[in-house]
N, C-alpha and C positions, 0 to 999 in steps of 0.2 A: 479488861486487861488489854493491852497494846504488844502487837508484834513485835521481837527485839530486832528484828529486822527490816521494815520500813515505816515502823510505830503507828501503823493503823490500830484505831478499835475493832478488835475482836470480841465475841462472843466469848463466856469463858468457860464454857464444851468443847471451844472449836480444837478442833486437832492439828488442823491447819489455819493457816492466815488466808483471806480469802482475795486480798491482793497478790498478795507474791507468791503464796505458796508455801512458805516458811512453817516448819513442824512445830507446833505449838508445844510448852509443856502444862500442866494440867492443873490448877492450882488443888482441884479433889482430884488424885488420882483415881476414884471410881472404885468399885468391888466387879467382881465377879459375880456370875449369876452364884454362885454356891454361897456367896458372904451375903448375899441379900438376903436380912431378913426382918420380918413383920415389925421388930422392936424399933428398927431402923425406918422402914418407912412410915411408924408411927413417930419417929422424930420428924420425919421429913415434912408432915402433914401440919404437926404443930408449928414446926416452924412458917409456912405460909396462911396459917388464920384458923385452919381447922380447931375445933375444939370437941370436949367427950368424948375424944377418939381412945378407940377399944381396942385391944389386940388378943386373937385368939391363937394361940402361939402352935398350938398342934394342928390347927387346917389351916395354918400360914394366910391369915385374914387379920384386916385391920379397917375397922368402921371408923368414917368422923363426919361432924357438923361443919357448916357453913355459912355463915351471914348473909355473902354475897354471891355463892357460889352452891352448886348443886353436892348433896351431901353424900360422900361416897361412900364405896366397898372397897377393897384391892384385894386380889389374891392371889398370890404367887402359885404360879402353874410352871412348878420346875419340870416337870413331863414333856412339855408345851418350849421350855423357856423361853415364858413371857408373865408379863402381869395382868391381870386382868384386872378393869375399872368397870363399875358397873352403879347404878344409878334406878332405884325407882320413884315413881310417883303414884301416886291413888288421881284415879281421874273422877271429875263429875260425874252424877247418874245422866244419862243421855238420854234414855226414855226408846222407847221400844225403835224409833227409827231414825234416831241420833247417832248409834254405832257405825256406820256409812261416811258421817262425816270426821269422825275420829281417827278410823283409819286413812281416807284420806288425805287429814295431814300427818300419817302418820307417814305415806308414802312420800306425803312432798318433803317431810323433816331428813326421809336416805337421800329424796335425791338433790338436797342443801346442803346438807353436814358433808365433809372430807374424811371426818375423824373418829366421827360414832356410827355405830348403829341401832337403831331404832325399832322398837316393835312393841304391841300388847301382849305381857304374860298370860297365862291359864288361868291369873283370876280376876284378867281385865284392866288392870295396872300399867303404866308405860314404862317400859324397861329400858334403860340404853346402856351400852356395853360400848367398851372400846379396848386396846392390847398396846403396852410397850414392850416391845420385843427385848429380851434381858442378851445384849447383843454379847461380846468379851469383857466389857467392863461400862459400868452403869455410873453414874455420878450422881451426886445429887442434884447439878443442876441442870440434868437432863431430865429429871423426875419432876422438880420445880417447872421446868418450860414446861413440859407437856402437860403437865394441870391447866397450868395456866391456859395452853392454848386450846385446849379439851374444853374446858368453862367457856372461854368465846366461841367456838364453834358452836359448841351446847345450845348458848345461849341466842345465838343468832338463826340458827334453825329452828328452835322452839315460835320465836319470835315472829319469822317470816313465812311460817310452814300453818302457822292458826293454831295450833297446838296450844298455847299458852290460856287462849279462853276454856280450855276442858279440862286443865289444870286444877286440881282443889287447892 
């Protein structure tokens, strides 16, 4: 979308134009943390590639797949208001003193990532978790970015942390 006032490309979240200043209008006006719900973010999920995606409507969860991208959870945490994204894996057996290097990149995956965080669950599993905060009003292409840029982060810590050989 382009500023009506000095026709820069803007982003089209932006609220403002990051030239001049100018108060954007919003082509999704956004919901509210209360209008968010699992139905909707299961549109939102299919719309960018997700597929099987599931919606458990009374724990406000929504499971999907992924081709190219890490297969998620979201749970709306109205207590909290925020969302929660979250991510496992099953890792290789390591063998009785393989566990040392696992955590290891599990440390070096926090201190790469910006966007997640990183750890081994209670049954040895890699968990990664992240939060979009359900600010006044959410859009959907603030839901779209942040996958999107959650998947690069993700992905590029896995990548340069070692992580990705322990991966099954």
């Amino acid at each position: 979308m382009k500023c009506p006032n000095c026709k820069t490309v803007v982003p089209a979240s932006a609220a403002y134009c990051p030239s001049c200043g100018n108060a954007m209008s919003r082509q999704d006006p956004g919901k509210t943390p209360g209008e968010v719900s699992p139905e909707w973010l299961a549109h939102l999920l299919c719309q960018d590639g997700y597929y099987d995606v599931e919606v458990t409507p009374d724990e406000e969860v929504v499971r999907g797949k992924h081709k190219t991208r890490p297969n998620i959870v979201l749970r709306i945490r109205r207590d909290l208001g925020c969302l929660t994204m979250l991510h496992w894996w099953s890792l290789k057996p390591s063998g009785i003193f393989g566990g040392g290097s696992v955590q290891t990149a599990v440390n070096k995956a926090n201190n790469i990532s910006w966007l997640n965080s990183f750890y081994l669950d209670k049954d040895g599993d890699l968990a990664v978790s992240s939060q979009i905060w359900l600010g006044r009003q959410v859009g959907s292409e603030d839901i779209l970015t942040f996958l999107d840029r959650n998947a690069k982060d993700f992905m590029a810590a896995v990548a340069a942390s070692g992580l990705q050989q322990h991966l099954k």
